[in-house]
C-alpha positions in Angstrom: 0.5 7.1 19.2 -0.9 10.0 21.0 -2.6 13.3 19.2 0.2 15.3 19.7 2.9 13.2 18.1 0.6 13.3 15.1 0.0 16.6 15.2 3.4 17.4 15.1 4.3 14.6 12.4 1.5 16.6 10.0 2.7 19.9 10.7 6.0 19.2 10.3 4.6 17.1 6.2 2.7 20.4 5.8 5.7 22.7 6.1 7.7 20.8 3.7 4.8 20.7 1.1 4.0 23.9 1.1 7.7 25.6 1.3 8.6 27.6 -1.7 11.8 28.7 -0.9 15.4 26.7 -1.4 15.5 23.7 0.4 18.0 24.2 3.2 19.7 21.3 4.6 18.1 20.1 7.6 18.7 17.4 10.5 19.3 13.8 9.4 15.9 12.8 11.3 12.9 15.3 10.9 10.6 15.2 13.0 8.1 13.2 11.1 10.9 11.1 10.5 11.3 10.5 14.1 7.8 9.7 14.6 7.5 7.5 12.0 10.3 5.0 13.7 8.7 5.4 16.8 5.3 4.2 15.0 7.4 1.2 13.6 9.3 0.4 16.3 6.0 0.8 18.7 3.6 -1.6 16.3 5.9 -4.2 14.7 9.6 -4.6 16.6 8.8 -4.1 20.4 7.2 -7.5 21.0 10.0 -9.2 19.0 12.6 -7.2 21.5 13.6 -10.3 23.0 15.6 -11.6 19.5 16.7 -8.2 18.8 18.3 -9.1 21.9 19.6 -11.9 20.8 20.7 -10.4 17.6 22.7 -7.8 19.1 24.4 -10.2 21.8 25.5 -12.3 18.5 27.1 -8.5 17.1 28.9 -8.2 20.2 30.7 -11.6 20.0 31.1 -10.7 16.3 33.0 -7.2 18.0 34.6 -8.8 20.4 36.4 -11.2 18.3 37.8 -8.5 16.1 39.4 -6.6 19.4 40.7 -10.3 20.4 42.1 -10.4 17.0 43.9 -7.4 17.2 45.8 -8.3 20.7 46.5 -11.9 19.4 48.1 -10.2 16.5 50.3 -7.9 17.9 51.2 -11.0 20.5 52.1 -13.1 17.2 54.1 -10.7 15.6 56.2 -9.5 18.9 56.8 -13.5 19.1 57.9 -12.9 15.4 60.1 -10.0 15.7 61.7 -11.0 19.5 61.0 -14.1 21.2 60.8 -16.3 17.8 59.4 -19.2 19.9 57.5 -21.3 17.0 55.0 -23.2 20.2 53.8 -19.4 21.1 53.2 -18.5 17.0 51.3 -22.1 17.0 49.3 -20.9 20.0 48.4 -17.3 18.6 47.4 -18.8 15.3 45.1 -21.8 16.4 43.8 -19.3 18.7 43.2 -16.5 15.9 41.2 -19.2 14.0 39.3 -20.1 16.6 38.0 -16.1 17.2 37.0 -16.3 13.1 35.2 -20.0 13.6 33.6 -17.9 16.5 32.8 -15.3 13.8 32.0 -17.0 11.3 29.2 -18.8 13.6 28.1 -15.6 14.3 27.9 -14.1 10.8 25.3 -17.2 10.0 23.2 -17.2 12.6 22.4 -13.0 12.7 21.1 -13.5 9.4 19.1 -16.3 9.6 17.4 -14.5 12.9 17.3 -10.7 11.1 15.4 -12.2 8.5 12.8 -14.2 10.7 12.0 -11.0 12.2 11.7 -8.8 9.6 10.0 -11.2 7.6 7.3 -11.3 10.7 7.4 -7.3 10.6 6.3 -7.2 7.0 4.0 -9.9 7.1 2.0 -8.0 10.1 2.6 -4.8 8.4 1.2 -6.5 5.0 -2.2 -7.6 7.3 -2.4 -4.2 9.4 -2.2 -2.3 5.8 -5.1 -5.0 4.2 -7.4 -4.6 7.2 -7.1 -0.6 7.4 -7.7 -0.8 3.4 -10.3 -2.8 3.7 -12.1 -0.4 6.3 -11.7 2.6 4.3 -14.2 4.3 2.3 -15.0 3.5 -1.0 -14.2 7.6 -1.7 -10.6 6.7 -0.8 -10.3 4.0 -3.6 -12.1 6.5 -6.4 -9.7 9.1 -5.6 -6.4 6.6 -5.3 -4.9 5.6 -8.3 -4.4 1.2 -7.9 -0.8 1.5 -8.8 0.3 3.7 -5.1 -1.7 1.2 -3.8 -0.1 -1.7 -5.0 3.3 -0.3 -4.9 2.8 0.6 -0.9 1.6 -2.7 -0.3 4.2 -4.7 -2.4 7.5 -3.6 -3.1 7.4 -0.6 -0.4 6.9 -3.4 2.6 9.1 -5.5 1.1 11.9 -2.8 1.2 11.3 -1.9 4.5 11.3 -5.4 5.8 15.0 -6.1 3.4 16.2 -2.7 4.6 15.4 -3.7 8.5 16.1 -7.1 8.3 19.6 -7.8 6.7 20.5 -3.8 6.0 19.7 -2.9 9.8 21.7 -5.6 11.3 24.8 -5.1 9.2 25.0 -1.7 9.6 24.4 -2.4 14.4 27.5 -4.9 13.5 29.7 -2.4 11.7 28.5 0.4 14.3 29.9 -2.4 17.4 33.0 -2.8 15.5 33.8 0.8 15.3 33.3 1.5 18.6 34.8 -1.9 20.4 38.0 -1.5 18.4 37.9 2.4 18.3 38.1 1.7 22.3 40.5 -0.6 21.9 42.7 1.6 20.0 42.2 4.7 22.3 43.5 2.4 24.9 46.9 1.2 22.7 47.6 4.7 21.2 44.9 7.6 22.6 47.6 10.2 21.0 47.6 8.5 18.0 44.0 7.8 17.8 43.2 11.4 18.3 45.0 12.0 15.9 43.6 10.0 13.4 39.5 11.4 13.9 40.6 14.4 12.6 38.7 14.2 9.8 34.9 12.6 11.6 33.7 16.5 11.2 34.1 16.0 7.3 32.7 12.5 7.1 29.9 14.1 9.2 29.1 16.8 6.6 28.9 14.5 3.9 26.7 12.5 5.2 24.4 15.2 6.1 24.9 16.8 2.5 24.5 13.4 1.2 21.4 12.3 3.4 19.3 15.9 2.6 19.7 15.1 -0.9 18.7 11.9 -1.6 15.7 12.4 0.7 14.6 15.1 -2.0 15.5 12.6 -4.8 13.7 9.4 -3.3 10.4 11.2 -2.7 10.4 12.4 -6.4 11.6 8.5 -7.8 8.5 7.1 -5.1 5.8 9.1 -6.8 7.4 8.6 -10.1 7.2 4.6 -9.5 3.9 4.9 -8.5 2.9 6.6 -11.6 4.3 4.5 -13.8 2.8 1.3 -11.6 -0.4 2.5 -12.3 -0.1 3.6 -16.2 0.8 -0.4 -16.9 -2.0 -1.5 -14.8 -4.2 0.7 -17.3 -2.1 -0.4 -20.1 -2.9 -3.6 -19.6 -6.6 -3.6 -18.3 -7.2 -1.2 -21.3 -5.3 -3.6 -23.6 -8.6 -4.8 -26.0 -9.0 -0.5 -26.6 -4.9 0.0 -27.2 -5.2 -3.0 -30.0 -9.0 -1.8 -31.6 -7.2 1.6 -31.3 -3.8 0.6 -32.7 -3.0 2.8 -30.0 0.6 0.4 -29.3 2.4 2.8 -30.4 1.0 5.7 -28.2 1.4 3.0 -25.4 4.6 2.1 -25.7 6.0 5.7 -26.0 4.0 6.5 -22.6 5.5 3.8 -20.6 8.9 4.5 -22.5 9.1 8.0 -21.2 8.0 6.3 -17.6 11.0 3.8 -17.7 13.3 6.9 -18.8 12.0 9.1 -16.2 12.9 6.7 -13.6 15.7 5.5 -14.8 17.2 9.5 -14.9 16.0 9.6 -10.8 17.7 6.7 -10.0 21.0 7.4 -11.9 20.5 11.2 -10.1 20.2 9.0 -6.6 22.7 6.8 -7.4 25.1 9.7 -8.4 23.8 11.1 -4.9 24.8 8.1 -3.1 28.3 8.3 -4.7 29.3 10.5 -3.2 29.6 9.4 -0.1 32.2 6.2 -0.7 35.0 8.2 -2.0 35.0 10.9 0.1 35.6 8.4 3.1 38.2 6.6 0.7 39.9 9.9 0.6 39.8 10.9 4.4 41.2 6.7 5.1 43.9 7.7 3.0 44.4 10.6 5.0 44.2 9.4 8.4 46.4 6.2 7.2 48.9 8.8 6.4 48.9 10.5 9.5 49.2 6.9 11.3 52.0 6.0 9.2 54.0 9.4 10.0 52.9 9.6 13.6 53.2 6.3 14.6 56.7 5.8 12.7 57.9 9.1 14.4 57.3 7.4 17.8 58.4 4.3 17.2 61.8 6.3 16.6 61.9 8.7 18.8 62.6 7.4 22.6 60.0 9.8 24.2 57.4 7.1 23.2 57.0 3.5 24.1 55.7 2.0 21.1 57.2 -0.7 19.1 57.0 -1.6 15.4 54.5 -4.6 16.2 52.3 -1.9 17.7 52.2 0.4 14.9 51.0 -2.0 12.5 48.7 -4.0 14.6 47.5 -0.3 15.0 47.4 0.4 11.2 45.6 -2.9 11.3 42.8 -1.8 13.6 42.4 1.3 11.2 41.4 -0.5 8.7 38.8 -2.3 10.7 37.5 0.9 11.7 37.3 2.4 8.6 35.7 -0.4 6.4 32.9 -0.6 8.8 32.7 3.3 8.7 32.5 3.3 5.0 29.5 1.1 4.9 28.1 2.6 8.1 28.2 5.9 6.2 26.5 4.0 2.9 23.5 2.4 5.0 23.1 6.2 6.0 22.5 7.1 2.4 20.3 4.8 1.7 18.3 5.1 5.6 17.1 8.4 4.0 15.2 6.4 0.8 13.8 4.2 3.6 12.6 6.9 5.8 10.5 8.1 2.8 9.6 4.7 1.9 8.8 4.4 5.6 6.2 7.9 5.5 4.8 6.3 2.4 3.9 3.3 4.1 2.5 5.2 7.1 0.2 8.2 4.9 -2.1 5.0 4.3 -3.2 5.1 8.2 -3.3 9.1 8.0 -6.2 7.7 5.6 -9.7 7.2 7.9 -13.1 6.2 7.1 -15.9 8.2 7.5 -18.1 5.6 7.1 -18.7 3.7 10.6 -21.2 2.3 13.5 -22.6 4.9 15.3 -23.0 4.4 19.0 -25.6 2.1 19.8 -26.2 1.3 16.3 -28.9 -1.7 16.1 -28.6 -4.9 13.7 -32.6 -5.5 13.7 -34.8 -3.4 11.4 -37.7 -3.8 9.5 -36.1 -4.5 5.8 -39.4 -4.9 4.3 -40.6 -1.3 5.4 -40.3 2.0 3.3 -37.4 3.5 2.5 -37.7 7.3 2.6 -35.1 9.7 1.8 -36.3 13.1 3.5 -34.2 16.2 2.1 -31.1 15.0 1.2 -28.5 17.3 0.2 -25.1 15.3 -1.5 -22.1 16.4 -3.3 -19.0 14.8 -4.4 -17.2 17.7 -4.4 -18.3 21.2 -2.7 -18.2 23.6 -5.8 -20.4 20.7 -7.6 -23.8 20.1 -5.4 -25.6 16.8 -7.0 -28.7 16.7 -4.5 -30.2 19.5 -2.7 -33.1 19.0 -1.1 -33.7 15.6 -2.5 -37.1 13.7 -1.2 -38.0 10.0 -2.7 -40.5 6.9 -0.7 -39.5 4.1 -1.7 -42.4 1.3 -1.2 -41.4 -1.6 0.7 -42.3 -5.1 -1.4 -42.6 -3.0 -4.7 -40.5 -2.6 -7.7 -39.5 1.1 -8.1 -37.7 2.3 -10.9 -34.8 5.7 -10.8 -34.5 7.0 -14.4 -33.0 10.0 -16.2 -30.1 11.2 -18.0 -26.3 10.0 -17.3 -25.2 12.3 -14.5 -28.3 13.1 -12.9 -27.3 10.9 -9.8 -29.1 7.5 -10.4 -26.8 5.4 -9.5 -25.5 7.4 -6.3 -28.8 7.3 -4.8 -27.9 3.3 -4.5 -24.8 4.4 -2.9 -26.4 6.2 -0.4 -28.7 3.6 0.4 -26.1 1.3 1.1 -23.7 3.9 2.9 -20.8 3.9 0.5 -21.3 7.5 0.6 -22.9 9.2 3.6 -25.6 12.0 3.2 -24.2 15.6 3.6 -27.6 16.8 4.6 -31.2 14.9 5.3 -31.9 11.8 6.6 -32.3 8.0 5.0 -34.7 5.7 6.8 -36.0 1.8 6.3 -38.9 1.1 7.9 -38.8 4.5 10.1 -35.1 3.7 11.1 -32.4 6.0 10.3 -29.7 4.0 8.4 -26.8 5.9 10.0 -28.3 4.1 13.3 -28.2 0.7 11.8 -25.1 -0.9 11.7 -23.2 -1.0 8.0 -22.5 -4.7 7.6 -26.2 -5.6 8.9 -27.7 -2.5 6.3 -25.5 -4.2 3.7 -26.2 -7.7 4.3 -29.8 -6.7 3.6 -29.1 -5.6 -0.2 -28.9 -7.5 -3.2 -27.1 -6.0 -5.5 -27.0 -6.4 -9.8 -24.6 -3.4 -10.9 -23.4 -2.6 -14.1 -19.5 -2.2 -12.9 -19.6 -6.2 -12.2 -16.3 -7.5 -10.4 -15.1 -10.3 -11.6 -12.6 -12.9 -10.1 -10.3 -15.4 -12.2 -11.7 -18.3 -11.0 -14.5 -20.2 -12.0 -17.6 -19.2 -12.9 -18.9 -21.8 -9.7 -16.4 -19.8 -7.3 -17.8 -16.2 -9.0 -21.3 -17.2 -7.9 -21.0 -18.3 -4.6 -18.0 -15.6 -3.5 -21.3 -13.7 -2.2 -22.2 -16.9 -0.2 -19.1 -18.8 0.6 -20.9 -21.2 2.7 -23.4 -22.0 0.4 -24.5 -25.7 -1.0 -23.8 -27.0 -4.5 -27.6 -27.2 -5.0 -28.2 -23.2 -3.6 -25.0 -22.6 -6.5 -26.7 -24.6 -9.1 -30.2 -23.2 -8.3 -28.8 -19.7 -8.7 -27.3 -20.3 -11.9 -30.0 -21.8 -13.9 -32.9 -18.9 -12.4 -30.0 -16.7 -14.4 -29.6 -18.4 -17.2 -25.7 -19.4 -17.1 -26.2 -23.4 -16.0 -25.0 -24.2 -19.0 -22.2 -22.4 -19.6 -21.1 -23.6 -15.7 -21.1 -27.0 -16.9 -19.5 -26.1 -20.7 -16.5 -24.5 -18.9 -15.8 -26.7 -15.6 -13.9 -25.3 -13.2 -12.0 -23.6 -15.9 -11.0 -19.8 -14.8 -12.2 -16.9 -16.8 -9.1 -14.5 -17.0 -8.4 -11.5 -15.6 -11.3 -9.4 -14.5 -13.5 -11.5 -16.6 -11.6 -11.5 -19.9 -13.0 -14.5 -21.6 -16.6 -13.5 -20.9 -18.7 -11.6 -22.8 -20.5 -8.6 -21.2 -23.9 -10.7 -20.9 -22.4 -13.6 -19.6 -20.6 -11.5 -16.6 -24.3 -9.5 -16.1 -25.8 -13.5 -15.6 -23.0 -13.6 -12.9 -24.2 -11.3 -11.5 -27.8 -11.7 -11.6 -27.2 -15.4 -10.2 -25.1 -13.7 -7.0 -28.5 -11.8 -6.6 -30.4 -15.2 -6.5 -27.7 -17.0 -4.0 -27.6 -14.1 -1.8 -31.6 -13.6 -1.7 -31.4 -10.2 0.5 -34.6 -8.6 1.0 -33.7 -5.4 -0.5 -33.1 -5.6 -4.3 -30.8 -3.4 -6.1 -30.4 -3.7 -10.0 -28.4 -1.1 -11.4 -28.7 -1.4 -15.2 -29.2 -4.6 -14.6 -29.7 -5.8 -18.3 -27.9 -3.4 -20.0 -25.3 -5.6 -21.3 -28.0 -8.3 -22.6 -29.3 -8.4 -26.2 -33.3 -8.7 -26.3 -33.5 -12.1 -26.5 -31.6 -13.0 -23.8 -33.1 -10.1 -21.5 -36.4 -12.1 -22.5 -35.3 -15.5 -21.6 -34.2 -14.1 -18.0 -37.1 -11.8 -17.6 -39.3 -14.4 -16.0 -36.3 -15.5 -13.3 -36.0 -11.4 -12.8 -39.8 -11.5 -12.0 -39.0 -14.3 -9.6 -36.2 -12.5 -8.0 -38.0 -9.5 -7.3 -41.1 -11.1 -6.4 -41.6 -9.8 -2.7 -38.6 -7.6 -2.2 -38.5 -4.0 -2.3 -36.8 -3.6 -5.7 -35.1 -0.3 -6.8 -34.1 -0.4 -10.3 -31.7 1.8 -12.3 -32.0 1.7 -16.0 -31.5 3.6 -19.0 -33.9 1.0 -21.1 -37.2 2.6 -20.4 -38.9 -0.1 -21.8 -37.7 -2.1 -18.7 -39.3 -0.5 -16.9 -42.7 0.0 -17.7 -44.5 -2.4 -15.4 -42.2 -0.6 -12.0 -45.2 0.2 -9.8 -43.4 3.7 -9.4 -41.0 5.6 -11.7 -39.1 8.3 -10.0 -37.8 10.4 -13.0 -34.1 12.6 -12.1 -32.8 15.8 -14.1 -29.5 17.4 -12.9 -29.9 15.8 -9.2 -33.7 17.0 -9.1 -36.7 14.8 -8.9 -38.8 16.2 -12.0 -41.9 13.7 -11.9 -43.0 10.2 -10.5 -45.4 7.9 -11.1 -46.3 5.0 -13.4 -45.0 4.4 -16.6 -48.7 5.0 -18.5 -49.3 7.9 -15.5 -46.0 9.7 -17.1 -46.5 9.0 -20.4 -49.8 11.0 -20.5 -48.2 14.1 -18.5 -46.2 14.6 -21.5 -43.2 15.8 -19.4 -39.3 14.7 -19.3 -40.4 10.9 -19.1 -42.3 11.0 -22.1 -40.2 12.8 -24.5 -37.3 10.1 -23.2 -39.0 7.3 -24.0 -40.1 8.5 -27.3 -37.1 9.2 -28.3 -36.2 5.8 -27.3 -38.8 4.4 -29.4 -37.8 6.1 -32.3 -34.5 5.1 -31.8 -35.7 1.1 -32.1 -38.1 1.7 -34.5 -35.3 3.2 -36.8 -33.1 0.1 -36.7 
């Protein structure tokens, strides 16, 4: 799409966000609206033209056989009321069930091929959305609550694709019968007809009242969904603190008030909605009237040619204008919920990472080299500065270790280093390379990582080893797994899966995981971010010597809040409010007296009290 269709698409979002005045009723398709279907249309339904073809062809026969049923009717019922010849009503009806057999062919197949394609549509939609997700930044996923997420990639695609699929091709086949036996009629009775459309400026209105209003409501019920999406998903990942709480009750009331909330938006929608179906009831009614008088009028008076079979197969043909109508005004109603659905859907691409190969960017570097950050200014948010000015070597082959209070930007130094955050200011090098000239999957690929936020899969333990190495060998899996100390809890458990994010493990058992991911994927670059914090002392002590192992010729940076873990780091690199305060070894640090030493003490103390 080019820049200045999105341009205009954003302006036009941005002057509906920020309007403070009454809503006035505007166009059935804003503009973003308009660019929207020109984005669907363009990425998911123009190569598939060829069976919306085919699809429409199939509505016209559908048509067609209604107009053919009209002028077999009025021939059966002037055989009735003149000729009475019983051969000719034969004919017309075995001819009349033929054009519904017709139909009723039709009415199968438009389905069967709607569905195929929308079902295509979503599924590509489903894979475009994963692969744009997937590029984002990890920013993006820290400021997104999972529940839009999941909602926008669920039950949102799957609306669309039910909407354009089965919704979308009823509503073409009601639009062809309106206007093939509208036509027909203006041909019969144009006098009459024209009389009858009297009231298509009031069924216009409506729908536009209608349409404006349930745009409002639907945006308000989308948000409101995805709120309450996400407040289950932390119900329930948050379920062992709701029952240690006996928090249920607090819970339940929460997601209570959710369920009412949306139930009052969709009654309010609904109510909306309603609106439309009798209002064309009552304008039918009107127009049915006006057919009645008018056309009896001129099938009395002599000025008019029109017989009594006429008038009804005329009354007749109303009524298949007007049932269609009815429903074409409905799938209007409910084309505004989609639209919004629809500019859901597409806010995810408005979404773009930061975070990508620069020109020319190289895969080869020196991993073993030094990594140097040289005056690196960082901040998650502008008002908030965490690093300014920040300058750390980091000794290729050597452990080094990043301590300090929480907050003081420990851990985001690792995210740097890995570019899941890129520096505001300053410059990150490995081996005299700037990282931002390397590219990310070949920096990554070169890190080992043993984090304290471990992610972890139900499947088996086996699979939650080797998802960092799919192609590894059973013996490179097992090897992992017994350097970290979880062997035999492998072969106590099988293949057996360990719950949802890891619920049947205990917090040392899903650190061993991922400890033995660090083994199996043996990157140069070593990464342990509180590494061992979830590990009693007797288990830290039965791993330390595959830890020693592990680090043994990498260039290890270690994160950790035990100091005594890191007392043998060739280099401790000491962090207060985003500031490097001191550096050096642990007995170097410990005989300035400074920050370092007073931390550990107190750490001492601490043990030495239980």
């Amino acid at each position: 799409m080019s820049d200045q269709t999105e341009q205009t698409r954003d302006e036009a979002k941005q002057a509906e966000a920020v309007s403070t005045e009454p809503r006035k009723r505007g166009p059935l398709f804003s503009e973003a609206d308009r660019a929207n279907l020109r984005w669907f249309w363009s990425r998911y339904l123009r190569h598939r033209a060829k069976w919306l073809v085919v699809i429409l062809l199939m509505i016209l026969v559908q048509g067609l056989v209604y107009q053919q049923f009209l002028s077999m009717t009025e021939n059966g019922l002037r055989v009735i009321f003149e000729s009475g010849a019983v051969r000719d009503l034969v004919v017309v009806c075995v001819v009349v069930f033929g054009l519904f057999v017709l139909r009723g062919l039709m009415s199968f197949l438009v389905p069967i091929v709607a569905i195929r394609v929308s079902n295509a549509a979503v599924h590509d939609m489903r894979s475009d959305m994963i692969d744009h997700l997937m590029s984002l930044d990890l920013a993006y996923f820290e400021r997104t609550r999972s529940g839009q997420i999941l909602q926008r990639l669920v039950a949102q695609t799957q609306a669309i694709g039910g909407f354009v699929g089965i919704q979308l091709a009823n509503a073409v086949r009601d639009l062809v019968t309106v206007v093939i036996v509208s036509g027909y009629l203006i041909w019969k009775n144009p006098i009459l007809f024209g009389t009858a459309v009297v009231v298509l400026p009031f069924i216009i209105w409506v729908m536009n009242y209608v349409s404006d209003r349930v745009k409002d409501t639907q945006g308000q019920a989308e948000q409101a969904r995805g709120d309450y999406m996400n407040g289950i998903e932390e119900t329930v990942s948050g379920m062992r603190t709701v029952k240690i709480a006996s928090q249920e009750e607090v819970e339940s009331g929460r997601l209570k008030a959710g369920t009412r909330h949306l139930r009052d938006l969709s009654a309010k929608l609904q109510r909306t909605q309603a609106l439309v179906m009798p209002s064309i009831d009552l304008s039918s009614a009107f127009v049915y009237v006006l057919v009645i008088g008018g056309g009896g009028y001129m099938v009395l008076s002599p000025q008019f040619d029109v017989d009594g079979a006429g008038i009804i197969t005329f009354l007749l043909g109303m009524v298949m204008v007007f049932d269609p109508a009815r429903l074409l005004a409905q799938f209007f109603g409910q084309l505004q919920s989609q639209l919004v659905i629809l500019d859901r859907i597409r806010g995810i691409y408005d979404e773009t990472p930061s975070i990508h190969d620069a020109p020319g960017a190289v895969s080869e570097f020196d991993t073993a080299g030094d990594i140097e950050l040289k005056n690196i200014r960082f901040s998650y948010s502008p008002d908030q500065p965490l690093f300014r000015g920040l300058d750390m070597t980091f000794e290729g082959g050597k452990m080094s270790a990043i301590v300090g209070a929480t907050g003081s930007g420990k851990t985001t130094i690792l995210s740097l280093l890995s570019r899941l955050y890129d520096v505001q200011g300053g410059q990150i090098t490995i081996g005299g390379k700037p990282i931002r000239d390397l590219k990310v999957r070949a920096l990554r690929e070169s890190f080992s990582v043993v984090a304290q936020d471990i992610v972890i899969f139900n499947n088996s333990i086996w699979e939650n080893i080797r998802y960092v190495k799919p192609e590894a060998s059973e013996e490179e899996v097992w090897r992992a797994a017994e350097a970290a100390e979880i062997a035999d809890l492998i072969r106590a458990r099988g293949g057996a899966e360990v719950g949802p994010k890891g619920a049947q493990l205990s917090g040392g058992q899903k650190q061993r995981i991922a400890i033995a991911r660090a083994f199996l994927r043996d990157a140069p670059i070593l990464l342990l971010d509180e590494a061992t914090s979830a590990l009693d002392q007797a288990t830290e002590e039965r791993i330390k010597s595959a830890l020693d192992r592990l680090t043994k010729g990498k260039t290890t940076i270690v994160v950790a809040h035990r100091l005594s873990s890191v007392a043998e780091a060739d280099r401790i690199f000491v962090l207060e409010a985003g500031a490097l305060v001191e550096d050096g070894r642990h007995e170097e640090l410990l005989a300035r007296d400074g920050l370092y030493a007073r931390l550990y003490q107190a750490q001492k103390k601490g043990y030495d009290g239980r």
